[in-house]
C-alpha positions in Angstrom: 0.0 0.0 0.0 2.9 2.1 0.6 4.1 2.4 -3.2 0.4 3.6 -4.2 0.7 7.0 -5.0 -3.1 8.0 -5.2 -3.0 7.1 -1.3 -3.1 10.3 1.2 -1.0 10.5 4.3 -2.3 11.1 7.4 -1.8 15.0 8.4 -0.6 14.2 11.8 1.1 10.9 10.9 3.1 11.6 7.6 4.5 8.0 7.4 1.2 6.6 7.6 -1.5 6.0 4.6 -4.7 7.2 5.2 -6.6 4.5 4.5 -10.4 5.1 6.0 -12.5 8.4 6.2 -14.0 9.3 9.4 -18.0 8.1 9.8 -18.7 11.1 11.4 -16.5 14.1 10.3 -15.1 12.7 6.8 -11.4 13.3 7.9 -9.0 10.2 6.3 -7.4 8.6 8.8 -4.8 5.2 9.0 -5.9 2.2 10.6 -4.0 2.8 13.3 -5.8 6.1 14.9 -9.4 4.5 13.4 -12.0 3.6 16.1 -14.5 1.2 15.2 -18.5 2.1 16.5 -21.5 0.3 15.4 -22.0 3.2 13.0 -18.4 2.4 11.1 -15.0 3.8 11.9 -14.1 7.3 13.4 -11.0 9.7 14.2 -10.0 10.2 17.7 -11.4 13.7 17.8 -14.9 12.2 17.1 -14.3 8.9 19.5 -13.2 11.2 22.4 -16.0 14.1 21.6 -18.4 10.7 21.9 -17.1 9.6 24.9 -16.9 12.7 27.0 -20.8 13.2 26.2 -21.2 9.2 27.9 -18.7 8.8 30.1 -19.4 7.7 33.8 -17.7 8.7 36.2 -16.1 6.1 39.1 -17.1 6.0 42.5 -14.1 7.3 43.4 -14.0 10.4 41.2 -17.5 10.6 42.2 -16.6 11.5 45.9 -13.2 13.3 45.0 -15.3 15.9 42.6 -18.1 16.2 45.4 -15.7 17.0 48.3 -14.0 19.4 46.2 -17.4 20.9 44.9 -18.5 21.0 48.2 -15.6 22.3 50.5 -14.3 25.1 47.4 -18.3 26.1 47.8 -18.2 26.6 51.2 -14.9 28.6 50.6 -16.8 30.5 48.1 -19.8 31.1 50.3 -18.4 32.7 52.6 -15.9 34.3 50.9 -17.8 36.3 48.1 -19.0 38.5 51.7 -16.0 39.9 51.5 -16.2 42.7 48.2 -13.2 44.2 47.1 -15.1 46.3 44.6 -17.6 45.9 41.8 -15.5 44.7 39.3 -12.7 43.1 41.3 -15.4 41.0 43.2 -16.5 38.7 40.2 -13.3 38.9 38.9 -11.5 37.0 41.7 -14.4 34.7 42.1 -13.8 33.8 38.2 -10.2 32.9 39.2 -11.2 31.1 42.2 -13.9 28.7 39.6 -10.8 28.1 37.5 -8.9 27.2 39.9 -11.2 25.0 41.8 -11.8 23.5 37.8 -8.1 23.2 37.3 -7.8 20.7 40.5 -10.9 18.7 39.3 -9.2 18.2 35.5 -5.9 17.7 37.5 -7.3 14.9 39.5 -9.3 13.6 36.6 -7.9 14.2 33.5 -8.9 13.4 30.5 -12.1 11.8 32.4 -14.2 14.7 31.1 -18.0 14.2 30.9 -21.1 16.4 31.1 -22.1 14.0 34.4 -18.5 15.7 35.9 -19.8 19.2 35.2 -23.2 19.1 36.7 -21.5 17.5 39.6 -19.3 20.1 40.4 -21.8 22.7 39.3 -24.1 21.2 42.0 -21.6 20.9 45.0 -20.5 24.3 44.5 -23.7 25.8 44.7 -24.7 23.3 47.8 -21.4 23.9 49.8 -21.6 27.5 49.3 -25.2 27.5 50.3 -25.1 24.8 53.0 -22.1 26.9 54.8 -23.8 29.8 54.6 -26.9 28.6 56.6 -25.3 26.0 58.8 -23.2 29.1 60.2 -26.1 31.1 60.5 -27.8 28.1 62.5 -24.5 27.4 64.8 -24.9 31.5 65.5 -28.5 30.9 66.5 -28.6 28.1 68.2 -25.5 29.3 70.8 -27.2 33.0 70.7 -24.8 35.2 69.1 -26.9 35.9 66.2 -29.8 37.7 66.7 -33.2 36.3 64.8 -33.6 37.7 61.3 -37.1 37.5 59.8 -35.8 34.9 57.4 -34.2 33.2 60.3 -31.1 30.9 58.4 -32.1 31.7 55.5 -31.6 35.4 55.6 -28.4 34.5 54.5 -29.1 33.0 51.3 -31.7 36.2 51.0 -28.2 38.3 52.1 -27.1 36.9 48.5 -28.7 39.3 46.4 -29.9 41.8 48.9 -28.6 44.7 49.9 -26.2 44.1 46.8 -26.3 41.7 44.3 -22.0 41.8 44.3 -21.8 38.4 46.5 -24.8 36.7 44.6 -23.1 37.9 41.1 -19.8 36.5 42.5 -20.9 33.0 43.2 -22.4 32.8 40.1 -18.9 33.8 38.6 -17.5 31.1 40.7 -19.6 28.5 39.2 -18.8 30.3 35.6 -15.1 30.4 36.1 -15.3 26.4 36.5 -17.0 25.8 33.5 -15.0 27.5 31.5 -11.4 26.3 33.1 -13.4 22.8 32.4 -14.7 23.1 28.5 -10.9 25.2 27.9 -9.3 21.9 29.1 -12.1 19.5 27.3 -10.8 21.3 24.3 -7.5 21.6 24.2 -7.3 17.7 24.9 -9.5 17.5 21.8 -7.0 18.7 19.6 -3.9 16.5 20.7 -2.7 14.3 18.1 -4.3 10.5 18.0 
């Protein structure tokens, strides 16, 4: 097959024939890189893009992406109180999500699914709004908070009102993951077969 000049090579593998064409994207690829589904044969651009969409995750990255969803949300929670400015405020919390996304892709790299996203979406939301009301029931209960008319809760409500700044901030948080997530999704797309 080698001597047949009317044979492509393979972009990424020069020394290789391209000798199959992608079932899903049309790209000619060797045998070598070529998956083979129940719909024909595909690049490993398409078989990774399909896999990420099904992937399950362990049990074991299950409980590693909850604990750092929730305890990096209960960080968050807390933290987003503390407003450096209008502008600065989501900022930092952008940087914070990326950096909370960074040690999830670290941990579980190149396990990337849409089930790993929610996940983390979920615990960061839940640890920052499970800190924020189990504080404000410790203060009750031992009498160093005074009642508010929403009781725990006021503290979710202390969210978005007076300013929106810490509500906008978590949601920069949860933001800044995603995107550290889907940047590192694709750049691992794009890495030779």
């Amino acid at each position: 097959m080698a001597g047949n000049k009317h044979q492509k090579s393979h972009p990424r593998h020069p020394d290789l024939c391209a000798e199959t064409k992608c079932a899903v994207c049309g790209v000619s690829i060797p045998s070598e890189c070529a998956k083979a589904i129940p719909e024909g044969t595909i690049c490993p651009t398409c078989a990774t893009r399909i896999d990420t969409r099904t992937a399950s995750l362990s049990l074991g990255q299950t409980i590693a992406v909850t604990l750092i969803g929730l305890g990096s949300g209960a960080i968050a929670g807390w933290a987003v109180e503390f407003q450096v400015g209008f502008f600065l405020t989501p900022l930092l919390a952008v940087v914070f999500g990326a950096l909370i996304a960074e040690s999830v892709v670290r941990i579980l790299r190149p396990s990337y699914s849409i089930r790993l996203c929610i996940l983390l979406y979920f615990s960061l939301a839940a640890g920052a709004l499970g800190a924020r009301i189990g504080a404000a029931l410790y203060l009750l209960l031992t009498g160093s908070y005074t009642c508010p008319p929403l009781g725990p809760f006021y503290v979710v409500a202390d969210l978005v009102y007076p300013s929106p700044i810490p509500g906008i901030a978590l949601a920069c948080v949860i933001l800044g993951a995603f995107g550290r997530i889907r940047q590192s999704e694709r750049r691992d797309r794009g890495k030779p077969c």
